[in-house]
Phi, psi and omega in degrees: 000124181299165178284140152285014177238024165247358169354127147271347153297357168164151198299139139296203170225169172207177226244126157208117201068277180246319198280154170258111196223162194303158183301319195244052139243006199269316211270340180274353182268332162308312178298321207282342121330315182277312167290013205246249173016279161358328183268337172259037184295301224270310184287302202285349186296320207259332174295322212271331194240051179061341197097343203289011172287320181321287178325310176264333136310340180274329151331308207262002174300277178333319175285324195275019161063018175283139269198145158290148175087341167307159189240123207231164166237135199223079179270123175107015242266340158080226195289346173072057173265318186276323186285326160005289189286331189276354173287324176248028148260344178267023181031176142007288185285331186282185149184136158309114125288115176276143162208132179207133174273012182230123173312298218288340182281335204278343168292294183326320189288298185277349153307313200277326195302286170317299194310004212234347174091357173278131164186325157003293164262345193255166188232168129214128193278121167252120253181103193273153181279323194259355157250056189304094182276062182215138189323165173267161150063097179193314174275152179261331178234114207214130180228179164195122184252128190004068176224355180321290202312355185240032193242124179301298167282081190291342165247022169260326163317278165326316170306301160329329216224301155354278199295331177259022194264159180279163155316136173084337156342144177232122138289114165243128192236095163291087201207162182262170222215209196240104191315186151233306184296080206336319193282317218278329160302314168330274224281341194274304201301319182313281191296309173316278201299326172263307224257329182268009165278287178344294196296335200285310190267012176267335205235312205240344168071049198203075172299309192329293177315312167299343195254352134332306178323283172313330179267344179269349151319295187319295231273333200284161164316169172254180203280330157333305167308278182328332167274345173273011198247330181286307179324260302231332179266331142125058154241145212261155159053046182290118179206179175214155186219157182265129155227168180063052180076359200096346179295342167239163184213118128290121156255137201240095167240142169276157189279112190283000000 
C-alpha cells in the first residue's frame, strides 16, 4: 500500500489546531506562533495554569531517574526550566541538550539559562523532532514537555526520540491529555476557549496564538492512543499517569 504522504498528485494535508492545512506549511504556522509568544512564554505558562506547570514538572523530574554523569535531551525544551534542572542533577560529568525547533524560543531558553550561571553542561541545539540529528543509542533520557502535540509526524518523532535513546533509555511525554470527567472537560473546554485567547490578547497582544493553543490541545492523542503509539514506535513498559484530572497525562517508556 503506497504512503499517502508521498502522493505525487497533491500535498496531503494535516491538522493545526481546527484548520486543515498542506503538511509543509504546518512547522512554519507553528514557529510563528512560538515566535509571536516567547518572550512572554514563562508568565503566561504560570497565568494560564496557576503555576501548576511547576508541579508536573517536578513530576516529571522525579520520574525520569537522572542521575550524575547522564547525557539528558530536553526536546521542545523552550525557555529551559527542565534543563535547568536536569543540569543539576547530571552535574559536572552529564550533560543537557536544549533542543527547539523555533530559534526565537531556543534564544529566550538560552540567555535565560546563561543569565541564571547555567552553561557548563548544556549544549543547545535547533533541532526538528521527528529528524533528531544525534547518534543513536546516546542519550540516557529524552523528554519533551508539551511540544508532542504540535510535531506533524508524531510517529516519525517517537522513532526518532527511540534511536537516540541508549538501551534501557526512558522517554518522557509531558503533555495535555484528555480530562475523564465530564463536568471537569465541560468547565476546562469553557475556560480554553474563552479565557486563554483573552488571556492571550491582554499579555502577548496575540489571541490568535491561544486559540491555536486550545484547539491543538483538542486535536492531540488521547492518553490511550498515545501509549499505543509509543508501543507501537517500539518502546517497552510503556505507562502514564494523569494529572490535574487528566488535564496533563505523563507518559513513559523504555529503549528495549
Amino acid at each position: 500500500m503506497s504512503d499517502p504522504r508521498k502522493a505525487p498528485d497533491h500535498e496531503p494535508t494535516t491538522h493545526f489546531g481546527y484548520q486543515n492545512v498542506p503538511e509543509s506549511q504546518k512547522a512554519e504556522k507553528v514557529a510563528e506562533v512560538f515566535h509571536s509568544v516567547a518572550a512572554k512564554y514563562d508568565l503566561m505558562n504560570d497565568l494560564m495554569s496557576g503555576g501548576i506547570h511547576r508541579l508536573w514538572k517536578r513530576f516529571t523530574l522525579e520520574l525520569s531517574g537522572v542521575r550524575p554523569g547522564n547525557r539528558v535531551l530536553d526536546i521542545a525544551g523552550g525557555t529551559g526550566d527542565l534543563t535547568r534542572q536536569f543540569s543539576r542533577l547530571v552535574g559536572p560529568a552529564g550533560e543537557v541538550v536544549l533542543a527547539d525547533i523555533n530559534a526565537s524560543m531556543l534564544k529566550v531558553g538560552r540567555d535565560r539559562l546563561l543569565d541564571k550561571g547555567v552553561a557548563g553542561n548544556v549544549a543547545f541545539v535547533q533541532a526538528d523532532a521527528e529528524k533528531l540529528p544525534f547518534p543513536d543509542n546516546h542519550f540516557d533520557v529524552v523528554t519533551i514537555a508539551f511540544g508532542l502535540r504540535n510535531v506533524t509526524h508524531k510517529d516519525d518523532a517517537l522513532r526518532s526520540m527511540l534511536r537516540v535513546l541508549k538501551p534501557g533509555g526512558r522517554l518522557l511525554v509531558l503533555e495535555f491529555s484528555k480530562p475523564g470527567n465530564p463536568l471537569l472537560s465541560k468547565a476546562y473546554d469553557a475556560y480554553s476557549f474563552t479565557l486563554l485567547p483573552l488571556m492571550g490578547k491582554l499579555i502577548t497582544r496575540d489571541a490568535d496564538s491561544y486559540r491555536y493553543l486550545a484547539e491543538s490541545i483538542r486535536m492531540h492523542p488521547d492518553q490511550d492512543t498515545l501509549k499505543a503509539m509509543m508501543v507501537e514506535a517500539g518502546f517497552e513498559r510503556v505507562s502514564y499517569h494523569n494529572m490535574t484530572g487528566g488535564i496533563v497525562a505523563l507518559h513513559r517508556g523504555i529503549k528495549p
